[in-house]
C-alpha positions in Angstrom: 0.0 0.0 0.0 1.2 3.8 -0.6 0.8 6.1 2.0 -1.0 9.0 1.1 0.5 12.7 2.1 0.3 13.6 5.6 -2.6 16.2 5.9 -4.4 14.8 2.9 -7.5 12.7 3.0 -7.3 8.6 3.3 -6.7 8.1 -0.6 -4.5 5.0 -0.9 -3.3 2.9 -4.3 -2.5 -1.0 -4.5 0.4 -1.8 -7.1 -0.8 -3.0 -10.7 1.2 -6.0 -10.5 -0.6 -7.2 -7.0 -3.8 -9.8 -6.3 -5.9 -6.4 -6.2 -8.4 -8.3 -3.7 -5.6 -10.4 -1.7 -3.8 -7.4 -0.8 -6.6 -5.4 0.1 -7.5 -8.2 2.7 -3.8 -8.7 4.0 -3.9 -4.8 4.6 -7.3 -4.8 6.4 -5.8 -7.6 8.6 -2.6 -6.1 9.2 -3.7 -2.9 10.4 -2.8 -1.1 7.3 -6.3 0.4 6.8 -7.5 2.8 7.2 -4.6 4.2 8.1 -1.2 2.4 7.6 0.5 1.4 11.0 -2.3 0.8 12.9 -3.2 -1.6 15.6 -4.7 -5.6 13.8 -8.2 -5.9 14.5 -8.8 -8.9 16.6 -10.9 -11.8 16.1 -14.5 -10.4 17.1 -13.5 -6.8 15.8 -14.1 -6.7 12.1 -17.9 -7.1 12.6 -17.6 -3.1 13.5 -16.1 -2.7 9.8 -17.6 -2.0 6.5 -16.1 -2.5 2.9 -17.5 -1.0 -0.1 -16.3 -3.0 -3.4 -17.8 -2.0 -6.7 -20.3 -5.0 -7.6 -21.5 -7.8 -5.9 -19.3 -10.1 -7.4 -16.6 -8.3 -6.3 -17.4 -8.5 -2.6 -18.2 -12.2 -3.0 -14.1 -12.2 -4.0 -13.1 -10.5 -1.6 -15.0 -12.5 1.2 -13.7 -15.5 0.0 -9.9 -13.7 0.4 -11.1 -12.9 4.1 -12.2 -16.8 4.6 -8.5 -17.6 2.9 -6.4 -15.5 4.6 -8.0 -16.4 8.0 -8.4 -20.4 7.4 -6.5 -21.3 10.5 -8.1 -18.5 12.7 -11.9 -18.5 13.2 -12.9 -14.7 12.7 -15.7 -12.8 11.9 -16.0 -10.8 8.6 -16.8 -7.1 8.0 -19.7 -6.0 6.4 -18.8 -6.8 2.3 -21.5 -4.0 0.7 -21.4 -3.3 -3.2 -21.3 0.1 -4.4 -22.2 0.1 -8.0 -25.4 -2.6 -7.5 -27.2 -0.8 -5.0 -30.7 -1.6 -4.5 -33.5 -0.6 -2.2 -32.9 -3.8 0.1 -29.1 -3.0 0.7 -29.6 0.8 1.4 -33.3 0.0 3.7 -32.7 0.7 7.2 -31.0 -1.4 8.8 -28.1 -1.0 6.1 -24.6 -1.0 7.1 -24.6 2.9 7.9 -27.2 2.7 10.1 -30.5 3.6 8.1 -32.0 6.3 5.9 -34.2 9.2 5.7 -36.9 8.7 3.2 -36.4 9.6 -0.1 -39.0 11.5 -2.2 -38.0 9.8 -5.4 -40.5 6.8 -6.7 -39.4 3.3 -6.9 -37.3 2.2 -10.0 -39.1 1.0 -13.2 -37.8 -2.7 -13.8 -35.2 -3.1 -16.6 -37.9 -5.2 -18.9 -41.2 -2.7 -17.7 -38.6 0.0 -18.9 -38.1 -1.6 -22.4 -41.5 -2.2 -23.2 -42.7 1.1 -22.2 -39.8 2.7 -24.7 -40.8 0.3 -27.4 -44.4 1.7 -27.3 -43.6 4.9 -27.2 -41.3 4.1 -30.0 -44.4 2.5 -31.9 -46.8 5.6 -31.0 -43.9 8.0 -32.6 -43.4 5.9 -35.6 -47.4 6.3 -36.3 -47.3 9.9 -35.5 -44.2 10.2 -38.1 -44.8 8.2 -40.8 -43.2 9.9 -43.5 -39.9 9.6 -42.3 -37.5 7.2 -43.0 -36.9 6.5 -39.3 -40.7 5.9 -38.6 -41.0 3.4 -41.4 -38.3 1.3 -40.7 -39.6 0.7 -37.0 -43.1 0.1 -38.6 -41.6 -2.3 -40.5 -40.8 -5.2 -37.7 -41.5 -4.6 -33.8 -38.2 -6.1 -33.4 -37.3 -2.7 -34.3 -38.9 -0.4 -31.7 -37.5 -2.9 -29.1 -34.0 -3.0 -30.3 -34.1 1.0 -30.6 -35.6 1.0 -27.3 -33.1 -1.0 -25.4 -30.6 1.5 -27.3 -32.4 4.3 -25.9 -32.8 2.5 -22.4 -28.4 3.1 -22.3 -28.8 7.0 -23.7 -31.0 7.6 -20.3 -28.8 5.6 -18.3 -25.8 7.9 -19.1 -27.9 11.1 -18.7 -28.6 9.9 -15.5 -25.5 8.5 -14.1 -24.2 12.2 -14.9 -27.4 13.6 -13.6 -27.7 15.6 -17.0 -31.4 16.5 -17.4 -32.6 14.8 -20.5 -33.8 18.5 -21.5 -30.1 19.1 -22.4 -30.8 17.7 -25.3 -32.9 20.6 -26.1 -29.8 22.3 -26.9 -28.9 20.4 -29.7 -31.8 21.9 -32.2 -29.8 25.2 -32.1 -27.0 23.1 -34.2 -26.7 23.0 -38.1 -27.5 19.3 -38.7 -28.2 17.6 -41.3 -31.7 16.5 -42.5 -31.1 13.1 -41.2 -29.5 14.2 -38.1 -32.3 16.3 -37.4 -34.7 13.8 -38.4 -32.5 11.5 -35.6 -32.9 14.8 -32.9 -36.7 15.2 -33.5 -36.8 11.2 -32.6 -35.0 11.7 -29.3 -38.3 13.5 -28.1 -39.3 10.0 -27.0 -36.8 10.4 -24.0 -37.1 13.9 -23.8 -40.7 14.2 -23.4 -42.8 11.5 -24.0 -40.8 9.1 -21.3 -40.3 11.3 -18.5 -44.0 12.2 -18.7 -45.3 7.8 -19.2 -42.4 7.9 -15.8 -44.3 10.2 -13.8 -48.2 8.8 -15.1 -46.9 5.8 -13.5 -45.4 6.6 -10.1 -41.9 5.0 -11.1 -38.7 7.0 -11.7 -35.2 5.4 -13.5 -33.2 2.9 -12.4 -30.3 5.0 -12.4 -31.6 8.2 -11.2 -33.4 6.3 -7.8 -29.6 4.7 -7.4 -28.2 8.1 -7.7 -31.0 9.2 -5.0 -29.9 6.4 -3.1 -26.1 6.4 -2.5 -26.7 10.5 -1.9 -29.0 9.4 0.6 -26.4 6.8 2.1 -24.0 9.8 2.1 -25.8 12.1 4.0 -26.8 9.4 6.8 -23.0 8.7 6.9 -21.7 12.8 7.2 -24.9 13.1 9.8 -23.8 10.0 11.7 -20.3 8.5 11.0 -20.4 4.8 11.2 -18.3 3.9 14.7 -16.1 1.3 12.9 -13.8 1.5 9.9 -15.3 2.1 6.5 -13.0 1.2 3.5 -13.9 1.4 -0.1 -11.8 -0.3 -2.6 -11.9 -0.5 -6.2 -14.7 2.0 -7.2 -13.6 4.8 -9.9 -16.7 6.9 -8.9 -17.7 7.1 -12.9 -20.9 8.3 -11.6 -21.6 11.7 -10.0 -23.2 10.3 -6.8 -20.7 7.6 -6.4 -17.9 9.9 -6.5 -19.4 12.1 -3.9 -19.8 9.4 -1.4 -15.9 8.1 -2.0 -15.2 12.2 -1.0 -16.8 12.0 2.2 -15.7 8.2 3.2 -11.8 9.6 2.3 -12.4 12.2 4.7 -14.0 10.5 7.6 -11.4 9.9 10.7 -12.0 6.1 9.9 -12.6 5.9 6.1 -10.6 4.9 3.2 
């Protein structure tokens, strides 16, 4: 592990040619996190610990380094959460940081509800703009509208990961396009209009944008009330906005890493 600069937050970097997941255990043994030269935990002490990895599959690797590295000492484990899968059930209140407030945004649509609800509203465009190329090719085979709205399903994904409204792309019709650019643009409406609005007539929100509502949630809880054992998160790049705010605060708690 690399120490980071004294006076800085608790920002540490494993070496490229290391067992990533290993290492990480062998430090959080050693007393090397979350900050380096510290005292071992003992046996019953890691319970009191939490460790955020990016996905689920991550923190099943990284348990099974913990049940490794400790096979001839019976210990217990820290709390293995992932960051990037967060669901209602993980972040409900009797989550690792000790609960959270409720949150004014709707339950997520389902990944399948989602694509369906695109594809018809890809269907009801088509009908509405039938003399464009565009509108008679997804008339042509339903396949179509569902292949253009799984396609569509990613776009909304990104806008929200970066919490860009989906107005922004508003902006674009100022630009000198191309017929069928523009043609492309005046499709987009679909998420820029017609989805948010089928969103709201049915009580949901996004997938992305509730998970973004959630781990800003689990960030507040955590600055309100700092967990009183260790908190460690490994592995994350904080690509999205909220994720990245939550890794700030956890760097800068007297016990995260």
């Amino acid at each position: 592990m690399r120490d980071a600069p004294a006076g800085t937050p608790h920002v540490y970097t494993i070496a490229p040619d290391l067992d990533f997941t290993r290492t990480l255990a062998d430090n959080l043994l050693n007393g090397n996190l979350p900050v380096p030269g510290g005292c071992p935990p003992d046996e019953l002490c890691l319970v009191n610990w939490t460790v955020l990895v990016p996905t689920r599959r991550a923190a099943r690797t990284l348990m099974m380094a913990f049940v490794d590295t400790s096979a001839h000492n019976t210990r217990l484990l820290p709390r293995i959460r992932p960051l990037g899968d967060v669901d209602d059930d993980e972040l409900a209140a009797e989550t690792v940081l000790g609960g959270l407030p409720e949150l004014d945004s709707p339950l997520a649509i389902a990944p399948l509800q989602r694509q369906f609800l695109l594809a018809r509203l890809i269907l009801a465009w088509a009908e509405e703009n039938g003399d464009s190329t565009l509108a008679q090719t997804v008339k042509s085979s339903t396949g179509q509208a569902l292949d253009l709205a799984d396609s569509l399903a990613k776009l909304i994904d990104g806008f929200d990961n970066d919490e860009v409204d989906l107005n922004a792309i508003e902006v674009l019709f100022g630009a000198d396009l191309p017929e069928h650019k523009y043609e492309v643009l005046k499709f987009l409406d679909v998420v820029r209009v017609e989805y948010p609005r089928a969103l709201a007539d049915s009580g949901l929100s996004g997938a992305m944008a509730r998970r973004s509502a959630l781990i800003r949630a689990q960030a507040d809880v955590m600055s309100a009330a700092p967990p009183r054992g260790p908190i460690i998160a490994a592995g994350s790049t904080g690509s999205i906005k909220a994720t990245a705010d939550l890794l700030n605060r956890i760097c800068h708690l007297p016990l995260g890493a």
